[in-house]
C-alpha positions as CSV (number, residue, x, y, z in Angstrom):
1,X,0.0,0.0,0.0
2,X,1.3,3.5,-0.9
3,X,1.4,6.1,2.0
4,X,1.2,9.5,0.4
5,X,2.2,12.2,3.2
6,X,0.8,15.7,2.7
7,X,4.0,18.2,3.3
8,X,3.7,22.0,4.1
9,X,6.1,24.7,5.0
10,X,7.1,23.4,8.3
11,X,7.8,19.8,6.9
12,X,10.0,21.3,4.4
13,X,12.2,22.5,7.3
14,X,11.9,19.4,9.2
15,X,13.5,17.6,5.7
16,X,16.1,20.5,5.0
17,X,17.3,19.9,8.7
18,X,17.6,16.5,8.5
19,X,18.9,16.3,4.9
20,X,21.3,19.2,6.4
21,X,23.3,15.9,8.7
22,X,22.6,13.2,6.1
23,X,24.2,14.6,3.1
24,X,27.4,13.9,4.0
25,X,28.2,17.6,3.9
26,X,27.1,18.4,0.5
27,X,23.9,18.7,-1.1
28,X,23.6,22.4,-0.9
29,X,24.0,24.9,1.8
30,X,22.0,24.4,4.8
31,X,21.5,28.2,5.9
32,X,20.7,28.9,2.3
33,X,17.8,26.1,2.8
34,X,16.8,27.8,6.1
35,X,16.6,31.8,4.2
36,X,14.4,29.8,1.3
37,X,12.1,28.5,3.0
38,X,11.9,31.6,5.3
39,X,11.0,33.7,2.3
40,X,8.5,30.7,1.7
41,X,6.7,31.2,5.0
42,X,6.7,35.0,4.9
43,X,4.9,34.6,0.9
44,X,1.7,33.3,3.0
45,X,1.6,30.0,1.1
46,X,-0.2,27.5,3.4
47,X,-0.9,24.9,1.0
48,X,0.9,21.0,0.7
49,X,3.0,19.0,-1.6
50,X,1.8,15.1,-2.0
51,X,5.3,12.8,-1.2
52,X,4.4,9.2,-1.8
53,X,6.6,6.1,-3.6
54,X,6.3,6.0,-7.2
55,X,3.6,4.0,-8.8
56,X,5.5,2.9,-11.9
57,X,3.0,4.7,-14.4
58,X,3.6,8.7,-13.4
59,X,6.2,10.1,-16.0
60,X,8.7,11.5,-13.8
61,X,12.4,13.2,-13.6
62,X,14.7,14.0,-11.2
63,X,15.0,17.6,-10.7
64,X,18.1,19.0,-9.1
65,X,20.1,21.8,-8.5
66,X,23.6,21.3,-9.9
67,X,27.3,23.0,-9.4
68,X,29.3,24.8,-6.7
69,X,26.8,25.7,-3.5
70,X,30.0,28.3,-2.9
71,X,29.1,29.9,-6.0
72,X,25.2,29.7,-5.2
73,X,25.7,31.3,-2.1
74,X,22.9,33.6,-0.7
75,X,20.7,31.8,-3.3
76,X,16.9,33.4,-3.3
77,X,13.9,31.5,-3.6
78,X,12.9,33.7,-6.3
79,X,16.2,32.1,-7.8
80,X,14.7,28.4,-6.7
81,X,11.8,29.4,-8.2
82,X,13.5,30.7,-11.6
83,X,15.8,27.7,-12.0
84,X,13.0,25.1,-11.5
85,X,10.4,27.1,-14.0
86,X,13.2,27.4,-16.8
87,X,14.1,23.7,-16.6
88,X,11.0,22.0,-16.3
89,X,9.8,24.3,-19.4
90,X,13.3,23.3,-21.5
91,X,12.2,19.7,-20.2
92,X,8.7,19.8,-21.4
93,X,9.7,21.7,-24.5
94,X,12.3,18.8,-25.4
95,X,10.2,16.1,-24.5
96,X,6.5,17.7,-25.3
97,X,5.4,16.1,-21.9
98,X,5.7,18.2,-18.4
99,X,6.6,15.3,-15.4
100,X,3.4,14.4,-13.0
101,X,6.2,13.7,-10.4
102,X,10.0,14.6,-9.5
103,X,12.4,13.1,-7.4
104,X,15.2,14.6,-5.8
105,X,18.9,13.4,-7.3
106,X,20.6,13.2,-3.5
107,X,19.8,14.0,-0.1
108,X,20.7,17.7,0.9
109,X,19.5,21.0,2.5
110,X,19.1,22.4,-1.0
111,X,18.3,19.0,-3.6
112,X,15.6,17.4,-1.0
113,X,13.7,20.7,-1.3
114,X,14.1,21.5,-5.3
115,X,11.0,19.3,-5.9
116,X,8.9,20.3,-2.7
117,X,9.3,23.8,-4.3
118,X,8.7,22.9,-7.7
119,X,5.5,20.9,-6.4
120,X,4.3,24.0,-4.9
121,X,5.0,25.9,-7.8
122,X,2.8,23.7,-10.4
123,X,-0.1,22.1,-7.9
124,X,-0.2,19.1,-10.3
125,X,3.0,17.7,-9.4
126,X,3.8,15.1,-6.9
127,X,7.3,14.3,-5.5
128,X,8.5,10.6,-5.3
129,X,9.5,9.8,-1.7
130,X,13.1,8.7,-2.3
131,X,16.5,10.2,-3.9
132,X,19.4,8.3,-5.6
133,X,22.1,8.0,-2.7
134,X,21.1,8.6,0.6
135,X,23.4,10.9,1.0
136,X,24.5,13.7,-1.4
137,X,26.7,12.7,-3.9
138,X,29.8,14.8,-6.1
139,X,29.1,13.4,-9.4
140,X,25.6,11.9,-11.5
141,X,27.3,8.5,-11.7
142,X,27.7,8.1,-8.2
143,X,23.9,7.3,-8.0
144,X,21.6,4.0,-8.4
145,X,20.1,6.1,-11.2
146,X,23.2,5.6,-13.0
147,X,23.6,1.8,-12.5
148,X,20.2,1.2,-14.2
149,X,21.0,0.0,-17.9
150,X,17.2,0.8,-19.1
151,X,17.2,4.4,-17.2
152,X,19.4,6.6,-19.6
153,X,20.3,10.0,-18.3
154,X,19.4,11.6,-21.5
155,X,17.2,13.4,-22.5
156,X,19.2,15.9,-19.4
157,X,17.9,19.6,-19.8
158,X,19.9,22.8,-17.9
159,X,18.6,26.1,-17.7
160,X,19.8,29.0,-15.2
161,X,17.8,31.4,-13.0
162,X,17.1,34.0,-15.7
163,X,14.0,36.2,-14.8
164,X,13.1,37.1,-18.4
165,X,13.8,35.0,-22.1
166,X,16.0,37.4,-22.9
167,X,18.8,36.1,-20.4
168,X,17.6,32.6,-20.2
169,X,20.4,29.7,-21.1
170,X,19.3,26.5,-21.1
171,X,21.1,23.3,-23.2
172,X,19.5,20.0,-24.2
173,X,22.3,16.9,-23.8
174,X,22.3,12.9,-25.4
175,X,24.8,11.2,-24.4
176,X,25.3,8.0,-23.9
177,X,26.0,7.3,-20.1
178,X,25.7,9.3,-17.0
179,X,29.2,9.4,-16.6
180,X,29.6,11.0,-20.2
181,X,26.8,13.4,-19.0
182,X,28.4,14.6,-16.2
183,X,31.7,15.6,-18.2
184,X,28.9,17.9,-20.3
185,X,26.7,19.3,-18.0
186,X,29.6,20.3,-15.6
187,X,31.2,22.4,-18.5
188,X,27.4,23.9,-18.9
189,X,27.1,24.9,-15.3
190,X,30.2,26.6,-15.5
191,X,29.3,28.5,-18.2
192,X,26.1,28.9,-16.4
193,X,28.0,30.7,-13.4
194,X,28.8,27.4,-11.8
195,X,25.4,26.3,-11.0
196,X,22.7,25.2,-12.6
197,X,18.7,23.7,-12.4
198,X,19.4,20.3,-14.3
199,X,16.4,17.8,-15.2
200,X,16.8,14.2,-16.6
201,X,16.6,10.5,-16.2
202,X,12.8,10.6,-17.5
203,X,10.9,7.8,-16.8
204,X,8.3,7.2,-19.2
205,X,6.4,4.4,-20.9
206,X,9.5,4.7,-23.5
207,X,11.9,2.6,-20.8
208,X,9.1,1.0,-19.1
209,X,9.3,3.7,-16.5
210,X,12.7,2.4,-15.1
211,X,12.5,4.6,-12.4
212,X,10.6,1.9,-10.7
213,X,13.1,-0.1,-8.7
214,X,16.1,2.5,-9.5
215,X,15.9,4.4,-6.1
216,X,16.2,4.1,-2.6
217,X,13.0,4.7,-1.0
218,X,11.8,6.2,1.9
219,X,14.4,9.0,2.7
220,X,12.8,12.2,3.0
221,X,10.5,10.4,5.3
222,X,13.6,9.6,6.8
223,X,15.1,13.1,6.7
224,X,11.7,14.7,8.3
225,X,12.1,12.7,11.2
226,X,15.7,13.6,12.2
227,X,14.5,16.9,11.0
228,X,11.5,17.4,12.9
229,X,13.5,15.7,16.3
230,X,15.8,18.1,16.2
231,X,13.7,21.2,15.8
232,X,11.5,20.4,18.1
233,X,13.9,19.0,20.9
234,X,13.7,20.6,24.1
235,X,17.2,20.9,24.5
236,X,20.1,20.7,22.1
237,X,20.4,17.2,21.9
238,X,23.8,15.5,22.2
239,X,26.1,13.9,19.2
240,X,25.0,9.8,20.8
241,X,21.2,10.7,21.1
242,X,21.5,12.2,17.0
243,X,23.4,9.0,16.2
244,X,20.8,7.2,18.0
245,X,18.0,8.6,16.3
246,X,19.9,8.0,12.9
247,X,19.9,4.8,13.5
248,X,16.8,3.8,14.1
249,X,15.3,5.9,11.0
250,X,17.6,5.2,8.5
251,X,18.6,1.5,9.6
252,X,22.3,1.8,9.1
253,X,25.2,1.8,11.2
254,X,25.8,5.1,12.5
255,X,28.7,5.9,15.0
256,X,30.2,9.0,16.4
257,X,33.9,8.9,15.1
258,X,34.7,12.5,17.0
259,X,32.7,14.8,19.4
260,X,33.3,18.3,20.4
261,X,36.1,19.0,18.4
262,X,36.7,22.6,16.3
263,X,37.7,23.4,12.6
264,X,40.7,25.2,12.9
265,X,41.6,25.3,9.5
266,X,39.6,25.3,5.9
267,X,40.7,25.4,2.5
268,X,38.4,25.6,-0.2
269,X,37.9,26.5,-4.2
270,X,35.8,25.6,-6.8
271,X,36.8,23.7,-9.9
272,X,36.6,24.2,-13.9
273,X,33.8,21.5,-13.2
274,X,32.2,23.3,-10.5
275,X,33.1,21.4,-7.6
276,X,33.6,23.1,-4.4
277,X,37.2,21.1,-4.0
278,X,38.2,21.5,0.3
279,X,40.4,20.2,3.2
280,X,39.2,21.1,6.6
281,X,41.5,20.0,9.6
282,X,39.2,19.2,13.0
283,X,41.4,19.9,16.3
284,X,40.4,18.9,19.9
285,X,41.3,22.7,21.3
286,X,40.2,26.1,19.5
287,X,43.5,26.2,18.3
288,X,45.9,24.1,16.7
289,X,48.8,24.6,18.9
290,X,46.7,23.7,22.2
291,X,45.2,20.4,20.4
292,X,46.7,17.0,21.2
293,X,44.3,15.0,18.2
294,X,43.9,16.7,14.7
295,X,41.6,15.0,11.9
296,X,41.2,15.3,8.0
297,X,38.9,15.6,5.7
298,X,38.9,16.0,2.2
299,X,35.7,17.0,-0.2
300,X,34.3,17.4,-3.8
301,X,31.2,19.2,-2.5
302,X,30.5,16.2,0.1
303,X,33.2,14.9,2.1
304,X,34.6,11.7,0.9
305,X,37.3,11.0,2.9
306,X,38.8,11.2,6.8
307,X,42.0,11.3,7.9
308,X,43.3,11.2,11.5
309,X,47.2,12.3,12.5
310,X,48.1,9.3,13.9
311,X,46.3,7.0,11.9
312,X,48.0,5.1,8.7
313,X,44.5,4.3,7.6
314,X,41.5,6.5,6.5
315,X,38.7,6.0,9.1
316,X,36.0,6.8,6.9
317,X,36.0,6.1,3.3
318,X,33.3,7.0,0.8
319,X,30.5,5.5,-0.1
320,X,29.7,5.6,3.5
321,X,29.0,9.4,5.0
322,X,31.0,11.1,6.5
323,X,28.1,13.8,8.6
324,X,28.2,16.8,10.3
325,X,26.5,17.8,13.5
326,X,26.9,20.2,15.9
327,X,25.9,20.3,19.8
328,X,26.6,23.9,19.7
329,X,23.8,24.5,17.3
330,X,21.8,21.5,17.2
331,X,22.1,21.3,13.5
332,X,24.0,19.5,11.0
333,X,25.5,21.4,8.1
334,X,27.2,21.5,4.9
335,X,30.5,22.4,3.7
336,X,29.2,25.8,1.8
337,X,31.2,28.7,3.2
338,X,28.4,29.9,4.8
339,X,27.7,27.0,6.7
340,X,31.7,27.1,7.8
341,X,31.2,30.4,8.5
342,X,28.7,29.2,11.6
343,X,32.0,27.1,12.9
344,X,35.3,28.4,11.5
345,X,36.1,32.5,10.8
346,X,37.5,32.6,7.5
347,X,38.8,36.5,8.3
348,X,40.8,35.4,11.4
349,X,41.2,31.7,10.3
350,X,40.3,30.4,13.4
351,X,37.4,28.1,15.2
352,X,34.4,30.4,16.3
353,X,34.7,28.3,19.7
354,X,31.4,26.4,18.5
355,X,31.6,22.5,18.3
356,X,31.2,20.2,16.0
357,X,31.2,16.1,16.0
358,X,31.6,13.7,12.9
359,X,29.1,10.4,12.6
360,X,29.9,8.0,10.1
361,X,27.0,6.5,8.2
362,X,26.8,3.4,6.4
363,X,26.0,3.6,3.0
364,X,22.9,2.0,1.8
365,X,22.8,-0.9,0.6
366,X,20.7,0.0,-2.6
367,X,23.7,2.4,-3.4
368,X,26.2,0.0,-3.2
369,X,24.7,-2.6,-5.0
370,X,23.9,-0.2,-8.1
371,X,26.4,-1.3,-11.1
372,X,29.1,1.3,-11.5
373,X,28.7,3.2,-8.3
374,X,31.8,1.7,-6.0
375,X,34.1,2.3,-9.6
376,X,32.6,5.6,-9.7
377,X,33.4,6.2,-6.2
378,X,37.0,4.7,-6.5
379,X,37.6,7.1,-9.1
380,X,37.0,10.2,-7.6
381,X,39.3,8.8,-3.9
382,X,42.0,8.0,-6.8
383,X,41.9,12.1,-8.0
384,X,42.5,13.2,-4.1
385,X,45.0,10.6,-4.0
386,X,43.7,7.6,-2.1
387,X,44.3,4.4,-4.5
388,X,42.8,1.6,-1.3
389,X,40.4,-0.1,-1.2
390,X,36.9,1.1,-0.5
391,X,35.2,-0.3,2.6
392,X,32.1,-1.5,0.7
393,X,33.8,-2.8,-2.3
């Protein structure tokens, strides 16, 4: 039996706060999310968005933001809203069909709320409950979208947040894998201004509707409970109660690897692909020369990777996420600079004195399992330089 849930302004902020930790620090910026849907709830909407599974007959997409959230930063709603309209009308243009339903591409403050938004926007859309990671993800072939041989990327539209035709860009790519995609619609986004609404994998009765089967199910459900436990927690509630909680929602191993430690150091750009590229060193003491235990971790967007000084081995290693959460705040967050900012002052370059802890979480299974994904994975470790093996290879 499909359970259709009935989401409204406060639901979307339950999801962005709980997407906010699962991402895996990626996603899109959380205190972006939180400005969005602020502007949301001062507009005076008060309507709902249906979120149910799919039911294999829908045509759908999967609607997404795409690029550097560094280079979105201080994104608008009316920006959201501008992004979403452009693509979905390339998309219907190209395909002369509009979607009935969208599903995210990944979990994150940002990606799990593109199609809540876009639902509210045209009333006869529905979002499928699900994404293609469970966590958010650097690349399209790091998906189980992309491990489906009968659910081509292509037809993949990309239009920016013009207000009028006159500065609209949008592209129509066919290619012939997601990977291949990827390598095109990252030099688009650039182009673009480094980020991008993007539409495809259309699931139609031309592939069967292959979206059926090709994602994992059940996570913004999963999101809106974190979500909605953390916001309406009486107290900040501590790094083991959040991994407990995780836990139980998502049914994956969760652990604490650090708590209560600071960033003390952050270096970031974004790449000719836009990909927010980073190293952010975690110290047990404000500073770095009062710390006696300093950790690692390395991101394309979402942290992949996490290093400790006086380890010889990584102790995590993507797929599995690497989370943010903080006891300070009682929020997780993403690696955006303006969700640093909360933690680390870039004009000092030093820890704001608010903590943070790390929780590992076991990749889903579905992810894993999805032909291509661990290679895709391994590919990316092998640019930042870690050729070992991956823990769920």
């Amino acid at each position: 039996m499909m359970v259709a849930h009935q989401y409204g302004i406060t639901d979307f902020e339950y999801i962005a706060a709980g997407a906010a930790i699962l991402a895996s620090g990626g996603g899109g910026s959380y205190e972006d999310a939180v400005s969005i849907l602020s502007e949301i709830a001062k507009s005076g909407w008060r309507g709902t968005v249906t979120v149910q599974d799919y039911d294999g007959v829908t045509d759908c997409c999967v609607l997404a933001i795409m690029g550097s959230p560094d280079a979105a930063n201080q994104m608008t709603l009316a920006e959201i809203e501008y992004a979403i309209a452009n693509t979905l009308n390339t998309f219907k243009s190209s395909v002369d069909v509009m979607p009935g339903c969208i599903i995210p591409v990944e979990i994150g403050p940002i990606n799990s709320i593109v199609p809540l938004i876009a639902a509210m926007m045209e009333r006869r859309l529905w979002v499928m409950n699900g994404d293609g990671a469970g966590r958010a993800v650097p690349e399209l072939p790091q998906t189980t979208y992309a491990g489906n041989v009968n659910l081509p990327a292509t037809l993949c539209v990309l239009a920016n947040s013009a207000e009028n035709d006159a500065l609209l860009q949008s592209a129509v790519l066919n290619a012939p894998t997601a990977a291949v995609t990827e390598t095109l619609a990252g030099g688009i986004v650039s182009a673009f201004g480094s980020y991008s609404g993007i539409a495809l994998w259309p699931s139609n009765v031309a592939n069967g509707h292959a979206l059926q089967g090709s994602y994992i199910s059940g996570t913004l459900t999963q999101a809106w409970q974190i979500g909605q436990y953390l916001i309406t927690a009486p107290a900040l509630p501590s790094t083991a109660d959040v991994v407990a909680k995780i836990n139980t929602v998502t049914r994956r191993q969760t652990i604490a690897i650090i708590t209560n430690f600071y960033i003390t150091a952050v270096t970031q750009s974004t790449s000719s692909t836009s990909l927010d590229v980073g190293l952010i060193r975690l110290d047990n003491a404000p500073s770095q020369a009062d710390g006696t235990e300093s950790y690692y971790l390395y991101n394309l967007n979402e942290n992949l990777i996490m290093y400790s000084s006086v380890s010889n081995a990584p102790l995590i290693v993507a797929p599995d996420s690497i989370c943010y959460y903080s006891e300070s705040t009682g929020r997780g967050f993403s690696n955006a600079i303006c969700d640093l900012a909360v933690y680390f002052d870039f004009s000092n370059a030093t820890s704001t004195g608010k903590v943070i802890s790390i929780i590992k979480v076991a990749a889903a299974p579905q992810l894993c399992e999805a032909a291509g994904v661990i290679e895709s994975f391994a590919g990316l470790l092998r640019g930042i330089g870690y050729a070992g093996k991956l823990p769920r290879s």
